[in-house]
C-alpha positions as CSV (number, residue, x, y, z in Angstrom):
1,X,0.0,0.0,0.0
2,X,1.4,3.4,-1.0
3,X,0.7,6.4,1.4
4,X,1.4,9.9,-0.3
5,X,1.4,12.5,3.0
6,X,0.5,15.7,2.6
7,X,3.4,18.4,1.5
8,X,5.2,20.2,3.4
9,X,4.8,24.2,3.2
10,X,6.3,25.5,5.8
11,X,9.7,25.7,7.4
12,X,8.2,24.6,10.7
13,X,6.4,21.6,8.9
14,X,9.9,20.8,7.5
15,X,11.5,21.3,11.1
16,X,8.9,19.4,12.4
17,X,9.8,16.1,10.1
18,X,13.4,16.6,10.0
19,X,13.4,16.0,13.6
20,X,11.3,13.1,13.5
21,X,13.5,11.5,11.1
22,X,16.1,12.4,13.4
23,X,14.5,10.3,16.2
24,X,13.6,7.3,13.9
25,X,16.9,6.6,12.8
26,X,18.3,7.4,16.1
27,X,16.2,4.6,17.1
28,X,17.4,2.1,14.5
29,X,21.0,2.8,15.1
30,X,20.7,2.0,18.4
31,X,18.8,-0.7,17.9
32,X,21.0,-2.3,15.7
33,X,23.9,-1.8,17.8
34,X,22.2,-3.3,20.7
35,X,21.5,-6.4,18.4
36,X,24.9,-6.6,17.2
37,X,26.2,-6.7,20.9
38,X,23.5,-9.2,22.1
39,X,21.9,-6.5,24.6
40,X,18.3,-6.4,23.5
41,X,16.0,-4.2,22.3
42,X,15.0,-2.7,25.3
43,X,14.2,1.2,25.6
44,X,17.1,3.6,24.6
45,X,18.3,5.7,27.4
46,X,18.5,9.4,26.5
47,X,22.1,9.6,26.2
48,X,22.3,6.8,24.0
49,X,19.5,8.4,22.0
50,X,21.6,11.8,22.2
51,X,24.7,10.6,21.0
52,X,22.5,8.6,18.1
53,X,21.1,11.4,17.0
54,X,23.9,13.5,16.5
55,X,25.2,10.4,14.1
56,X,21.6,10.5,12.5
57,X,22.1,14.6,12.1
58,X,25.0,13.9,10.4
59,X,23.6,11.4,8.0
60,X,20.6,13.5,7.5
61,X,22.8,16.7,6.6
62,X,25.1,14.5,3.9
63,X,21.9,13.0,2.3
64,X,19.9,16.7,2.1
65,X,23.5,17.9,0.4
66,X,22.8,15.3,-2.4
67,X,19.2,16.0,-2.5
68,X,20.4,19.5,-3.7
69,X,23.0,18.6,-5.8
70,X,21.0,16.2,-7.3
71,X,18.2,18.6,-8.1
72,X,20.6,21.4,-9.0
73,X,21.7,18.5,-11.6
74,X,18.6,17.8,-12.9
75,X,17.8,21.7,-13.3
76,X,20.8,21.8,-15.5
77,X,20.1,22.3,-19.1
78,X,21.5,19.8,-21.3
79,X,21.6,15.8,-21.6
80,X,20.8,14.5,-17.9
């Protein structure tokens, strides 16, 4: 089943995701490194979830960069 959400039109809309996507892969990273180590998938404590999302920012940041580029790319005149 495909779900299209509603656009976002506003920088606090887009804020307001960002940091949700923030928190979700926050989640997964540390819930992948507590599977990896054998430690369960037991509730994150906030500094683990702190320190994860400064990794996830980071991912986040690099993967909006190549949004851009890619857009500025396909913007470009000429064979894509």
């Amino acid at each position: 089943m495909h779900v299209s959400p509603d656009p976002i039109t506003t920088p606090q809309q887009a804020a307001q995701e960002r940091d949700t996507l923030l928190d979700l892969i926050a989640r997964g990273l540390h819930c992948t490194l507590a599977s990896a180590l054998g430690d369960g998938h037991g509730e994150p404590s906030e500094e683990a979830l702190t320190k994860a999302r400064a990794v996830a920012d980071d991912y986040l940041a690099a993967y909006e960069e190549w949004l851009v580029k890619l857009a500025a790319d396909n913007a470009a005149p000429g064979p894509q």
